[in-house]
Every structure is written in structure tokens, then in C-alpha cells.
MITI-37717 format. One record per atom (N, C-alpha, C, O): x negated, z, y; residue in three letters; atom name. Coordinates in steps of 0.05 Angstrom, whole numbers, plus 32768, in hexadecimal, padded with zeros to 4 digits. Each point is the difference from the previous one (the first is absolute). Last residue first. Layout:
residues N
     u     w     v  resn  name
     X     Z     Y   ALA    CA
...
***
This chain:
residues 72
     u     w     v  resn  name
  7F99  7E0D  8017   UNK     N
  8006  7FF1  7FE6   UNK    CA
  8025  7FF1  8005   UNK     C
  800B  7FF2  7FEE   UNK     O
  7FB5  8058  8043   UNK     N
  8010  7FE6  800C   UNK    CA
  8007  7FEA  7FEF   UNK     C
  8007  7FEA  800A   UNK     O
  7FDE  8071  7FE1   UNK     N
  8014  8003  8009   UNK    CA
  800B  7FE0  8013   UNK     C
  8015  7FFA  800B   UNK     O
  7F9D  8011  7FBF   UNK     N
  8011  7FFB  7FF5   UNK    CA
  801C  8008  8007   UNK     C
  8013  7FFD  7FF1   UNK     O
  7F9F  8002  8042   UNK     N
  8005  7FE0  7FF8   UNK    CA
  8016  8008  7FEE   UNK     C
  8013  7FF0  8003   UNK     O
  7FCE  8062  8017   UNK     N
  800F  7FEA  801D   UNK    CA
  8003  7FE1  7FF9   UNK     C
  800D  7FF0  800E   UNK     O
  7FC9  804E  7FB2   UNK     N
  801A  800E  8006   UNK    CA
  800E  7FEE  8013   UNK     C
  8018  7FF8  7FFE   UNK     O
  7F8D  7FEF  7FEA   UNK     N
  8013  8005  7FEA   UNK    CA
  8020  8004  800D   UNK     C
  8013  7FF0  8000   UNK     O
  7FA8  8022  8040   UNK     N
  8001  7FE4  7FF6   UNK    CA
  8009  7FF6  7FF1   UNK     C
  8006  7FE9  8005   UNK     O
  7FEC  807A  8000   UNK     N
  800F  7FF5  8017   UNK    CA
  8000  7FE5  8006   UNK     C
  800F  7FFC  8014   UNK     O
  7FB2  8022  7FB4   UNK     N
  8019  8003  7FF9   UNK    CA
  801F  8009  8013   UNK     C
  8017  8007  7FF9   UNK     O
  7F8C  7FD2  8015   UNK     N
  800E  7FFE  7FF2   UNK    CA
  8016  8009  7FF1   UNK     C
  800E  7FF1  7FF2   UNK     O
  7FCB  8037  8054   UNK     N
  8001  7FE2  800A   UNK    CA
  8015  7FF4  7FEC   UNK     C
  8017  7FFB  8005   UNK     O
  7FEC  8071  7FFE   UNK     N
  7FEC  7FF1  7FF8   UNK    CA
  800C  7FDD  8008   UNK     C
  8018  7FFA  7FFE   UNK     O
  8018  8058  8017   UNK     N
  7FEA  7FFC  8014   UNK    CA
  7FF1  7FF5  7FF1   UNK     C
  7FEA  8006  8009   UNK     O
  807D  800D  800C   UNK     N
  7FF0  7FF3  7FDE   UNK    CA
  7FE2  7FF4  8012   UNK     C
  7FFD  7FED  8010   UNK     O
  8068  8051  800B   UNK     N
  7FDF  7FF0  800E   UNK    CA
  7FF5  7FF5  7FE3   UNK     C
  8007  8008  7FEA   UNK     O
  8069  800C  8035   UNK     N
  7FE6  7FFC  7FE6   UNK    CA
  7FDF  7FF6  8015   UNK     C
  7FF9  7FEF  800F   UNK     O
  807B  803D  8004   UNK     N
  7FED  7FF5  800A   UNK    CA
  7FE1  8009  7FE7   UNK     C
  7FF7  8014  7FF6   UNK     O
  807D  7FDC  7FFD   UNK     N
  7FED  800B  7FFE   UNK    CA
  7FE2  7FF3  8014   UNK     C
  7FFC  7FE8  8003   UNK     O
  807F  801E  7FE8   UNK     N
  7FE0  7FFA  8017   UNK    CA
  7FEB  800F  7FED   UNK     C
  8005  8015  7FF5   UNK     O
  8058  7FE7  7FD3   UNK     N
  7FED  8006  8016   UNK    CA
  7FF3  7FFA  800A   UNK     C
  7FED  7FFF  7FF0   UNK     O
  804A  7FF9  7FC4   UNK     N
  8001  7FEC  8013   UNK    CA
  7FF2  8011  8014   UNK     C
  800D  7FFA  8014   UNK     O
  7FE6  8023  7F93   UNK     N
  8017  800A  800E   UNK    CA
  800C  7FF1  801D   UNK     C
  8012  800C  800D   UNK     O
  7F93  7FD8  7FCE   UNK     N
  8015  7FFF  7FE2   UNK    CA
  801D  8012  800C   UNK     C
  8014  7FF4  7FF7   UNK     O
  7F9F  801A  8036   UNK     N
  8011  7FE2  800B   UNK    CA
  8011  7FFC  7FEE   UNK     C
  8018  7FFA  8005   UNK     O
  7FB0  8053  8007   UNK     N
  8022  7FFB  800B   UNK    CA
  8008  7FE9  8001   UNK     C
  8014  7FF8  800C   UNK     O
  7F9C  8010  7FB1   UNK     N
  8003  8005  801C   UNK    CA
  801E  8005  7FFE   UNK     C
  800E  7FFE  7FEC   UNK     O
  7FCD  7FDA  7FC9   UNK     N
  8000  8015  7FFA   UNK    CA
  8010  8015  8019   UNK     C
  800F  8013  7FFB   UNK     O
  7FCA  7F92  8009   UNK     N
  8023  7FFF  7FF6   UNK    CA
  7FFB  8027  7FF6   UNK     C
  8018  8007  7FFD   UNK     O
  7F93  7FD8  8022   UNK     N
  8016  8001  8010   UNK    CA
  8019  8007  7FFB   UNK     C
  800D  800F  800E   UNK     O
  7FB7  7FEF  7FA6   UNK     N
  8002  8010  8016   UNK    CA
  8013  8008  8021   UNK     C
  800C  8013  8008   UNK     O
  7FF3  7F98  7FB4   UNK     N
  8007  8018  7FF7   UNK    CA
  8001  8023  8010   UNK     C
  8013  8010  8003   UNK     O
  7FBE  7F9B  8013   UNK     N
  8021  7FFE  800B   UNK    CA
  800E  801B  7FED   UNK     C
  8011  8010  8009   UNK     O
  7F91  7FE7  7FF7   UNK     N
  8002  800A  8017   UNK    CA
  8025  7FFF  8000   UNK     C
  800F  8011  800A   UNK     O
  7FC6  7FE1  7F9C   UNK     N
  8009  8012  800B   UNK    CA
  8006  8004  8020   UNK     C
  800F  8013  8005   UNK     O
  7FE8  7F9D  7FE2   UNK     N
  800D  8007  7FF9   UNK    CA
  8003  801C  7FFC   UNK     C
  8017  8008  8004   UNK     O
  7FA6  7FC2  8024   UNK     N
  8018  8000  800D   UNK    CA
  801C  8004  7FF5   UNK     C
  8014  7FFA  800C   UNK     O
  7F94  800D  7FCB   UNK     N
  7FFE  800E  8016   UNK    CA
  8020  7FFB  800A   UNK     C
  8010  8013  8000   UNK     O
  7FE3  7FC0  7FB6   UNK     N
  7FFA  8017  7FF7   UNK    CA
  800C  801A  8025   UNK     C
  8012  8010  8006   UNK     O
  7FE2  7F8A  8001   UNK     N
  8019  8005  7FF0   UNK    CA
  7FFB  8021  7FFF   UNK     C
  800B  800D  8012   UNK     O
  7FA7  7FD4  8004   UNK     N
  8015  7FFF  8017   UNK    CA
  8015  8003  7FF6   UNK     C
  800A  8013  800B   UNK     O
  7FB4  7FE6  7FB7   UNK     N
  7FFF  801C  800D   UNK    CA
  8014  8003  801D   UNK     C
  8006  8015  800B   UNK     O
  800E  7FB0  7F9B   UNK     N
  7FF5  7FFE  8015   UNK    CA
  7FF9  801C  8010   UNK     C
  8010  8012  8000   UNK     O
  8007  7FB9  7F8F   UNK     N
  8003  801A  801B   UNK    CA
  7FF1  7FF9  8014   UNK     C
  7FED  7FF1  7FFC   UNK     O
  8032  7FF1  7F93   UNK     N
  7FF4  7FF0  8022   UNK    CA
  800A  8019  800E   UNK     C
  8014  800E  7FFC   UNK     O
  7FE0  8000  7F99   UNK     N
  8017  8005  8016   UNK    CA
  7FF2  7FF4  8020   UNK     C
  7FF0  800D  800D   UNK     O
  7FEE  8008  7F8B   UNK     N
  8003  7FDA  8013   UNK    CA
  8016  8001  8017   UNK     C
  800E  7FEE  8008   UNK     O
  7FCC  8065  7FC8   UNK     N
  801B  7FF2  7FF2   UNK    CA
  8003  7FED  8004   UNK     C
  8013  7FF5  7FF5   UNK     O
  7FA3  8033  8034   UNK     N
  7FFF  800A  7FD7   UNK    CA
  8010  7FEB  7FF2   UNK     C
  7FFC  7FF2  7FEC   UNK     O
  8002  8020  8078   UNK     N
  7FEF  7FED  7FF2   UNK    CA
  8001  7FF7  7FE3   UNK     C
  7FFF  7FEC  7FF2   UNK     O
  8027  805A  8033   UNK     N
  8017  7FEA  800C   UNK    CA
  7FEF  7FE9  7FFA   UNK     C
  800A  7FEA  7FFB   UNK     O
  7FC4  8067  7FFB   UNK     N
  801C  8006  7FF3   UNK    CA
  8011  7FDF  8003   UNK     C
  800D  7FF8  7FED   UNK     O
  7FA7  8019  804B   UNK     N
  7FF4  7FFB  7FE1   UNK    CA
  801E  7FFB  7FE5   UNK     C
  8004  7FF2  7FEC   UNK     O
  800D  8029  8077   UNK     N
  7FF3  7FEC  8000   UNK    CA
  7FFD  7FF0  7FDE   UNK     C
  800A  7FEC  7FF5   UNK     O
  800E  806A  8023   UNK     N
  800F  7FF4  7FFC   UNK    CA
  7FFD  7FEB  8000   UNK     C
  8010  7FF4  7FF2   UNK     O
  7FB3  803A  8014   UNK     N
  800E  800C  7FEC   UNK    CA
  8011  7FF2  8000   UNK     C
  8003  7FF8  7FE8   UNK     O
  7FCB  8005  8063   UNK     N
  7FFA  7FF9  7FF0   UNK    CA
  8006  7FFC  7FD6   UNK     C
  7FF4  7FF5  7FEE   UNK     O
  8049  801A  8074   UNK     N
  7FEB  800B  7FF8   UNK    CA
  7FF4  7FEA  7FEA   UNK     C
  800D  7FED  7FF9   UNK     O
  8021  7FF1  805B   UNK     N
  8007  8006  7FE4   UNK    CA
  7FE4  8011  7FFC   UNK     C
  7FEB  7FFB  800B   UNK     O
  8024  7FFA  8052   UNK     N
  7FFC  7FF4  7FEB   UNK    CA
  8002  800D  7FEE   UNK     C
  7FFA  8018  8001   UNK     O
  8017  7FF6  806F   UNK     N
  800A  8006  7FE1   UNK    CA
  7FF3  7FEB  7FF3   UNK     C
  7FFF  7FEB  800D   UNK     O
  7FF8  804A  804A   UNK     N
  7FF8  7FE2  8000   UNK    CA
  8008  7FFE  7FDC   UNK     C
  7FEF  800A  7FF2   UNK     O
  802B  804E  805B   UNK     N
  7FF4  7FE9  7FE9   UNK    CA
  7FFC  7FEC  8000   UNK     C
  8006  7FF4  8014   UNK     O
  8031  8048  801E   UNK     N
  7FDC  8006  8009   UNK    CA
  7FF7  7FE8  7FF0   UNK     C
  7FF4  7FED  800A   UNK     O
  8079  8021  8024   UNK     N
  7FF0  7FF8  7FE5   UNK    CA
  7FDF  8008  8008   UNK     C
  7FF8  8002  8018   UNK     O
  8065  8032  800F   UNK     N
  7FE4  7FEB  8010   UNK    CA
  7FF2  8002  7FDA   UNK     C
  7FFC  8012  7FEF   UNK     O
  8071  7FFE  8043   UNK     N
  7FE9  8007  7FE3   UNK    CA
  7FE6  7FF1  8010   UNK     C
  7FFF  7FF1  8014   UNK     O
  806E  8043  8004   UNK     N
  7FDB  7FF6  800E   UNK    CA
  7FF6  7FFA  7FEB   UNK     C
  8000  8010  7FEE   UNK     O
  8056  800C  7FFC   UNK     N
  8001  7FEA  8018   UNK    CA
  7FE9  7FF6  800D   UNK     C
  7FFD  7FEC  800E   UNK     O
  8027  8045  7F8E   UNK     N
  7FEB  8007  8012   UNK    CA
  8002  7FDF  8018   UNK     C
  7FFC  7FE9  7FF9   UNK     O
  8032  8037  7FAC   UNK     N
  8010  8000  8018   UNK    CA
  7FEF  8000  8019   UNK     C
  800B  8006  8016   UNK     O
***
């Protein structure tokens, strides 16, 4: 229910999971990866209750993720 969030991260798949998704012939992207928990996160926000929320997301890229795929 939180209306302020500020992202820190720059997300990539751990390596564990990496090797794991390898194992199986599963195709992955670390941009896919990253920009999927960030929308997860978000949606976690007051926004999921229709609410305003204000978001800082202070890494480049991943604030490059988020804004291309909100213009999709």
C-alpha cells in the first residue's frame, strides 16, 4: 500500500538461475528478467488499489526498461 517507492538496483538474474534456465534450453534475457520483477514490484504499490503513486528508479537502466515498456 506504500505511495513513495525509490528503486536502488540495477537487477540481473542471479547466477543460479541463470545456469538453471540454461540447463533446460529455456531462452532468457536479463532485460526481460530485470523488468519483470521491477513491474512486479511496482504493482505491489497503491497502484494495484488505483492509486497515485510517486516512483524514483535511480539506476539508468533500469529506468530505460521501465519507460520503454510503459510506451509499448
Amino acid at each position: 500500500n506504500k505511495e513513495v517507492m525509490i528503486h536502488i538496483y540495477n537487477r540481473y538474474p542471479t547466477p543460479v538461475i541463470t545456469r538453471y534456465l540454461d540447463e533446460y534450453n529455456v531462452q532468457h534475457s536479463s532485460e526481460a528478467f530485470a523488468l519483470n520483477e521491477l513491474v512486479q514490484w511496482v504493482w505491489r504499490s497503491a497502484i494495484r488499489n488505483g492509486k497515485s503513486i510517486k516512483l524514483a528508479i535511480l539506476s539508468n537502466r533500469m529506468r530505460d526498461l521501465f519507460k520503454n515498456w510503459l510506451l509499448k
